[in-house]
C-alpha positions in Angstrom: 32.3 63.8 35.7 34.4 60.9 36.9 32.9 58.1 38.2 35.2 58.1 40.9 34.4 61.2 42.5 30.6 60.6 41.8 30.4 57.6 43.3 32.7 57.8 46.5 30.0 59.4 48.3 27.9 56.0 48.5 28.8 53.2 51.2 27.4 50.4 49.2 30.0 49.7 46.9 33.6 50.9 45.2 34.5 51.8 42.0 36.8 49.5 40.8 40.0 51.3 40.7 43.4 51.6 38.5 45.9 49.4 40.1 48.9 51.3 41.5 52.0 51.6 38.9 49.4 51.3 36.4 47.5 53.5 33.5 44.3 52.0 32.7 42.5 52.3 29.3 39.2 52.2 31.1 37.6 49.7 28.9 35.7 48.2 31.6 34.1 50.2 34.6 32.9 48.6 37.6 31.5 48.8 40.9 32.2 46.1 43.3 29.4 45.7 46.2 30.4 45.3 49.2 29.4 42.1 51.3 26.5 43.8 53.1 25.1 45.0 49.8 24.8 42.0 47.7 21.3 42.1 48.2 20.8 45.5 46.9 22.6 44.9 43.0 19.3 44.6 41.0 18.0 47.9 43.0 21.4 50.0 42.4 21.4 48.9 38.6 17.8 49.7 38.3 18.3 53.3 39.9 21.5 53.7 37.5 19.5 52.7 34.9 16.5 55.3 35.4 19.4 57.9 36.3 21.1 57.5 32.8 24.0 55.3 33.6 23.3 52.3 31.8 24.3 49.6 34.3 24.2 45.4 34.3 25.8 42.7 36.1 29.2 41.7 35.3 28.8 38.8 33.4 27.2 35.2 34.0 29.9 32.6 34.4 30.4 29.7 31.7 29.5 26.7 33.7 25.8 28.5 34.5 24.8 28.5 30.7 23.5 25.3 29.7 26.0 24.5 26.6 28.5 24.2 29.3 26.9 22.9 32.0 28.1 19.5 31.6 31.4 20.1 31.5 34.2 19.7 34.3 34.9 22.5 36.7 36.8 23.2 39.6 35.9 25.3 42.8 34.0 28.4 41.2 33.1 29.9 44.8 35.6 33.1 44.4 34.2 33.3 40.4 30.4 33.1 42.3 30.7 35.3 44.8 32.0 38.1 42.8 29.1 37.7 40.0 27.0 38.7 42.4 28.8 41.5 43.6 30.2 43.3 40.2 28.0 45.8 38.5 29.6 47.2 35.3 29.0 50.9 34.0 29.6 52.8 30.4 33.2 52.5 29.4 35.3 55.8 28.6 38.5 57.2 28.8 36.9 60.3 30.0 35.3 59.1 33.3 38.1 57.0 34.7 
């Protein structure tokens, strides 16, 4: 199955996809949520999850863990909003 055509059928989100003039490697899988589903990330992971895709969020940025949180930073806002909106899935070379 590729994740592609399994998950264009949903509204919610995109797969994240190759870029064109590109061949990706498919290390890293993601769906991206889309502004009006932000809300729903925990829910979709936890339904991927109990449907055999094990799912997470992206990552959690540097300046959010406390060894860093002292540290100098710039505007993070773009780095924010798109923790909350990346959900990453089971990396393959056969479900790109």
């Amino acid at each position: 199955m590729s994740y592609k055509k399994e998950f264009e059928k949903y509204s919610e989100f995109i797969i994240l996809g190759q870029p064109k003039d590109c061949k990706s490697n498919f290390w890293l899988n993601a769906l991206i949520l889309k502004k009006s589903s932000i809300n729903l990330r925990d829910k979709i992971i936890s339904r991927l999850n109990y449907n055999g895709i094990q799912a997470r969020p992206c990552w959690k940025l540097l300046h959010r863990l406390k060894q860093f949180s002292n540290y100098p930073r710039m505007n993070l806002s773009v780095a924010e909003n798109l923790e909350k909106k990346i959900i990453n899935i089971p990396s393959s070379s056969i479900y790109g």
